[in-house]
C-alpha positions in Angstrom: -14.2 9.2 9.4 -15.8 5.7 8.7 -16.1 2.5 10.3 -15.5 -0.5 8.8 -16.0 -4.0 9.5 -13.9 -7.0 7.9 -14.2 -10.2 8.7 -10.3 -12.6 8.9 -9.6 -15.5 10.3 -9.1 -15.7 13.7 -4.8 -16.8 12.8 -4.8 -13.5 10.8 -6.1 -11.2 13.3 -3.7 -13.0 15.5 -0.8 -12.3 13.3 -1.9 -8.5 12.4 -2.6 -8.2 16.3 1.0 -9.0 16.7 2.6 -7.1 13.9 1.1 -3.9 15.4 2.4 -4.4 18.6 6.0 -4.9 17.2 5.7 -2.0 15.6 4.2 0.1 18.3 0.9 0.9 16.5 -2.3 0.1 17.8 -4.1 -2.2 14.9 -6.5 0.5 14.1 -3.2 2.6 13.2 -1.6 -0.3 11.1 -4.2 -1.0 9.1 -4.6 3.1 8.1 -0.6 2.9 7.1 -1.2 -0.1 5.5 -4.1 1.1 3.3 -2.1 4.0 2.3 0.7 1.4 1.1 -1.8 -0.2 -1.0 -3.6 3.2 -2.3 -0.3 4.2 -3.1 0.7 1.5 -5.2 -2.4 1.3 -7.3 -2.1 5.3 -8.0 1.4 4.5 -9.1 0.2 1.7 -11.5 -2.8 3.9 -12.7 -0.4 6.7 -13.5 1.7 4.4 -15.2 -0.3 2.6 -17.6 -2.0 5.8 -18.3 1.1 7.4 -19.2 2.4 4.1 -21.1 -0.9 4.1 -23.3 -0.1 7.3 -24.2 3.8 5.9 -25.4 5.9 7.9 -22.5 8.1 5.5 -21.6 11.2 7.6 -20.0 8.1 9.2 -17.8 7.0 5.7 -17.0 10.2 4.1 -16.4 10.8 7.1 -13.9 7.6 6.3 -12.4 9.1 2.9 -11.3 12.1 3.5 -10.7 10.4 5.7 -7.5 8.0 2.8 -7.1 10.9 0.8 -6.5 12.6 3.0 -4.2 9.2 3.4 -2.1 9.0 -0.4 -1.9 12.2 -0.9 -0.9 12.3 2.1 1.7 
């Protein structure tokens, strides 16, 4: 496992200090889920401009149609 160091402004850490504690999460914990959101996105957009350059579009429109669902779930 890795460290890493980001620098915010102090309002932000505020903010993300307070959304973890709403949520029960320590903000450690919230920013690992919240990485995942974002990895998981930007796989689903990889996979689907890969599979729209290769002129799938039912296969890409089921892509976000489940990006969709994620996002609203």
């Amino acid at each position: 496992m890795s460290t890493l160091t980001i620098r915010l402004p102090d309002s932000t850490t505020q903010r993300l200090k307070s959304l973890a504690k709403s949520r029960g999460l320590s903000v450690n914990k919230l920013m690992e889920e919240l990485s995942a959101q974002a990895l998981a996105s930007f796989d689903a957009e990889t996979r689907f401009r890969a599979m729209a350059s290769r002129g799938d579009p039912d296969a890409a429109l089921k892509i976000l149609d489940r990006l969709d669902a994620q996002r609203a779930g």
